[in-house]
LUMVO-483273 format. One record per residue (C-alpha): residue number from 0; residue in one letter; x, y, z. Coordinates in Angstrom, 2 decimals. Layout:
! residues N
> NUM	A	X	Y	Z
...
***
This chain:
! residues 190
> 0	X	-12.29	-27.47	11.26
> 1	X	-10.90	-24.80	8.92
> 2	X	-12.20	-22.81	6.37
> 3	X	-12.51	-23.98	2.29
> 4	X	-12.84	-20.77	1.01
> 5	X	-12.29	-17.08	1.03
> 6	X	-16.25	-16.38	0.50
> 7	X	-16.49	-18.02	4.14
> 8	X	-13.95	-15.92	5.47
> 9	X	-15.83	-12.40	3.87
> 10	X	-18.97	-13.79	5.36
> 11	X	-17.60	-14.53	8.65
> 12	X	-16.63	-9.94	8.41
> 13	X	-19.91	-9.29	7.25
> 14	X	-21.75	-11.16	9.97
> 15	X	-19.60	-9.14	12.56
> 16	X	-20.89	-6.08	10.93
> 17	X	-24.10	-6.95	10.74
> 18	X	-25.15	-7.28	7.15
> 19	X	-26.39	-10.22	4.68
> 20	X	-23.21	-12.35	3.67
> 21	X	-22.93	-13.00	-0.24
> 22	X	-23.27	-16.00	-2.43
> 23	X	-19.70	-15.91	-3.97
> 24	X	-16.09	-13.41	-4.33
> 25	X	-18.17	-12.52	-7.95
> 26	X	-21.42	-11.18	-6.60
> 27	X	-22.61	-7.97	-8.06
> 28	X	-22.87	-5.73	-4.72
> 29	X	-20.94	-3.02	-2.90
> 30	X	-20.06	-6.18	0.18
> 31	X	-18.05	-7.80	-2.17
> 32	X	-16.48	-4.98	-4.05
> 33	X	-15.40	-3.54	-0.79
> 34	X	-13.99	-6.96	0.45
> 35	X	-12.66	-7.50	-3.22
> 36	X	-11.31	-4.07	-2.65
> 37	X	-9.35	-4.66	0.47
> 38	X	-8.64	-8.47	0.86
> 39	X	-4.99	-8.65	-0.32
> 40	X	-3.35	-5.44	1.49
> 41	X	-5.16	-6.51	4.64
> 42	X	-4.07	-10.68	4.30
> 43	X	-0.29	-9.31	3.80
> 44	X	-0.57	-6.84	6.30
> 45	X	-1.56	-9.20	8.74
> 46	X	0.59	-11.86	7.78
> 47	X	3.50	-9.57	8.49
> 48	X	2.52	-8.00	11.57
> 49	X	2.96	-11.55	13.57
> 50	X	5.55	-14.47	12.71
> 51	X	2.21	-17.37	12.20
> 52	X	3.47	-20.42	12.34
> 53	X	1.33	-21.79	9.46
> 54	X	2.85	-18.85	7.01
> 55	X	6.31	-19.60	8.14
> 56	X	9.01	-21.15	5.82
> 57	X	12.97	-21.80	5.08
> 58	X	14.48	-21.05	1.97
> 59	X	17.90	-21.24	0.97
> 60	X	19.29	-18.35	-1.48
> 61	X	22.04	-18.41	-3.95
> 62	X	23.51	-15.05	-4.99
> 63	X	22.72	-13.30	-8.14
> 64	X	24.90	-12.55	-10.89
> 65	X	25.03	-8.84	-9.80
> 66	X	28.00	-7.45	-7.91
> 67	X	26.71	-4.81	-5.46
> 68	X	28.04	-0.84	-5.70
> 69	X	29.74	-1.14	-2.40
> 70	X	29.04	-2.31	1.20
> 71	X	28.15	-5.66	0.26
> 72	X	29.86	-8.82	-1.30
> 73	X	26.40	-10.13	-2.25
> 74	X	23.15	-9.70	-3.62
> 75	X	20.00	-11.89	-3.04
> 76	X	16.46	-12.05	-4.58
> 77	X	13.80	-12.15	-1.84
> 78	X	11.44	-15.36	-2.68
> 79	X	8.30	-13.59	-4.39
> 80	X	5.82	-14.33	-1.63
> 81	X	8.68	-13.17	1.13
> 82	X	6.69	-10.90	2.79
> 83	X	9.00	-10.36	6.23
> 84	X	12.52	-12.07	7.06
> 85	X	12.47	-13.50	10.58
> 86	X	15.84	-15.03	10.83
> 87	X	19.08	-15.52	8.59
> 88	X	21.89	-18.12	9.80
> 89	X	24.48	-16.51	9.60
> 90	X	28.17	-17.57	10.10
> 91	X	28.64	-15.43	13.52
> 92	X	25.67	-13.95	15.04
> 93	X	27.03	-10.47	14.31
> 94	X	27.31	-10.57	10.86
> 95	X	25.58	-7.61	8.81
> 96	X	23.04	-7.89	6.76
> 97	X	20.66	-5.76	4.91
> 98	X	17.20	-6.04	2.97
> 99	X	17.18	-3.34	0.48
> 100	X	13.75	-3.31	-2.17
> 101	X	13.11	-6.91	-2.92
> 102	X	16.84	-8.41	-2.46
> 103	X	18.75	-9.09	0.42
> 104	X	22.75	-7.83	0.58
> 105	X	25.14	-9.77	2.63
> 106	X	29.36	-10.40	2.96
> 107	X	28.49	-14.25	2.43
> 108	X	27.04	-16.78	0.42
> 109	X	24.81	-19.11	0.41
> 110	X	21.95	-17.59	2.45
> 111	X	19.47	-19.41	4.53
> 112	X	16.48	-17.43	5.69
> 113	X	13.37	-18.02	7.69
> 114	X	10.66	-15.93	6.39
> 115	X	6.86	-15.49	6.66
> 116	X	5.11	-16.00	3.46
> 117	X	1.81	-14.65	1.50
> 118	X	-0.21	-17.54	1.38
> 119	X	-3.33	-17.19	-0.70
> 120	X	-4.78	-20.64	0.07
> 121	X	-7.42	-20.28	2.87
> 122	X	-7.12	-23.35	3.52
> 123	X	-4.05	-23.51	5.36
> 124	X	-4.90	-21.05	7.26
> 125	X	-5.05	-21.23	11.05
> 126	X	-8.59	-21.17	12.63
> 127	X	-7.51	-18.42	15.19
> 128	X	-5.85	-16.67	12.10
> 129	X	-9.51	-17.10	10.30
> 130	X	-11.03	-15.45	13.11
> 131	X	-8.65	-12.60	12.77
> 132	X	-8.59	-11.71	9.32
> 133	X	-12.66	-11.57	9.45
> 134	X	-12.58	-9.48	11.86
> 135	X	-9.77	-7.52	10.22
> 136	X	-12.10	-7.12	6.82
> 137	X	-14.96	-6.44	9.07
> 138	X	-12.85	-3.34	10.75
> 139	X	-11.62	-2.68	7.18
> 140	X	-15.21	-2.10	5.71
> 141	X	-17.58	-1.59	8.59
> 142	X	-17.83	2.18	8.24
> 143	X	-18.40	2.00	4.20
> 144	X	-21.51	-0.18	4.72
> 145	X	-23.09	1.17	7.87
> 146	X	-21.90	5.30	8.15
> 147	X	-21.90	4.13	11.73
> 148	X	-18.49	5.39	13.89
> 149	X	-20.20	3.63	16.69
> 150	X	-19.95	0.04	15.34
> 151	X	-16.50	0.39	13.74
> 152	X	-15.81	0.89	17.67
> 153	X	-16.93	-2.35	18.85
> 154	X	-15.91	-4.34	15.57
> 155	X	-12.39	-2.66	16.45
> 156	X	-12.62	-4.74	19.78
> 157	X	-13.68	-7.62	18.04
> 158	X	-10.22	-7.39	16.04
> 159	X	-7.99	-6.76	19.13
> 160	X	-9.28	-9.45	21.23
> 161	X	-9.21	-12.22	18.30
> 162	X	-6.01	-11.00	17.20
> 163	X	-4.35	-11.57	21.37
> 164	X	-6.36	-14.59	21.74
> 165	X	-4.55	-16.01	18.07
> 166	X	-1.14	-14.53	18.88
> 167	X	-1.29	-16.31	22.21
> 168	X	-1.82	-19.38	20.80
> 169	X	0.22	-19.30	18.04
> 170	X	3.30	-18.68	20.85
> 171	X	2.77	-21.40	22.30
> 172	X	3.43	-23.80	19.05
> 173	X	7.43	-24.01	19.42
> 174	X	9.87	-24.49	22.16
> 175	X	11.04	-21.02	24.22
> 176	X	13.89	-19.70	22.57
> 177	X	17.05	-19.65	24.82
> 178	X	18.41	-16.88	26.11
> 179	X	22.67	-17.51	26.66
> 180	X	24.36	-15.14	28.30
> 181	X	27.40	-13.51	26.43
> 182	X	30.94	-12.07	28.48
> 183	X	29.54	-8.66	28.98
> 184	X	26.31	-9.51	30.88
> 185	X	28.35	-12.09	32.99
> 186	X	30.73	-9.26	33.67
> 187	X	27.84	-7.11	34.74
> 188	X	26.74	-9.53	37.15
> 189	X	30.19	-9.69	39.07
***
């Protein structure tokens, strides 16, 4: 299972709109411009909308050289494919923190972070994910290549039910975080 490349992933979208595939990313027609066009904003956009497991990574970061202006004690270079910080282990669980641009600013150092990253290689790529981001480009360039409102409707469904359906599943790959309650809920509850 899986994909090998991104040519079967753009011909996977244009299938779900209706419309010849192509022979390779290079071909000479307005499909694959419009894919070509659109591939990397919607790949990092949907990347970043859910924490995938498969695009999911640790990092540890060591501050820069650079002394921040005030607020912070430290300043941190996001990894260049960082493309959303899930977590940071911090020292106590209400310690500040702050991404700012491309670096992260924080009263303590080292920094470990768990982050989802851009990853270009379609090949590790989750099938449900697959499914997804064709149906993503397909909603991305529907209208352009059929002037139809009708179909970008249905292809829109398409999206939303491949995109619950891989979310779902996706959940389900990792234990259920705890929940621990702290003094002031337990007082509550007295």
């Amino acid at each position: 299972m899986g994909v090998s490349s991104a040519t079967e992933i753009y011909n996977s979208a244009l299938l779900k709109c209706g419309v010849e595939p192509i022979l390779n990313l290079s071909d000479d027609s307005t499909r694959a411009r419009l894919l070509n066009a659109c591939a990397t904003r919607v790949r990092q956009d949907l990347l970043r909308a859910h924490p995938w497991s498969f695009a999911k990574t640790m990092v540890q970061l060591a501050a820069t050289i650079n002394t921040p202006l005030f607020d912070w004690a430290y300043e941190f270079n996001l990894p260049s494919d960082c493309l959303r910080v899930l977590k940071i282990d911090t020292p106590n669980p209400n310690e500040p923190w702050e991404i700012m641009g491309k670096q992260l600013y924080a009263n303590f150092a080292p920094i470990n972070i768990k982050y989802v990253r851009d990853i270009v290689d379609v090949t590790f790529y989750d099938d449900n994910f697959t499914e997804v981001l064709a149906w993503a480009y397909a909603y991305e360039i529907i209208f352009s290549l059929t002037q139809v409102a009708s179909t970008r409707e249905s292809v829109k469904q398409g999206y939303k039910d491949a995109l619950a359906q891989a979310r779902s599943f996706n959940a389900q790959e990792g234990s259920t975080p705890r929940v621990i309650a702290d003094d002031w809920l337990n007082r509550r509850r007295s």
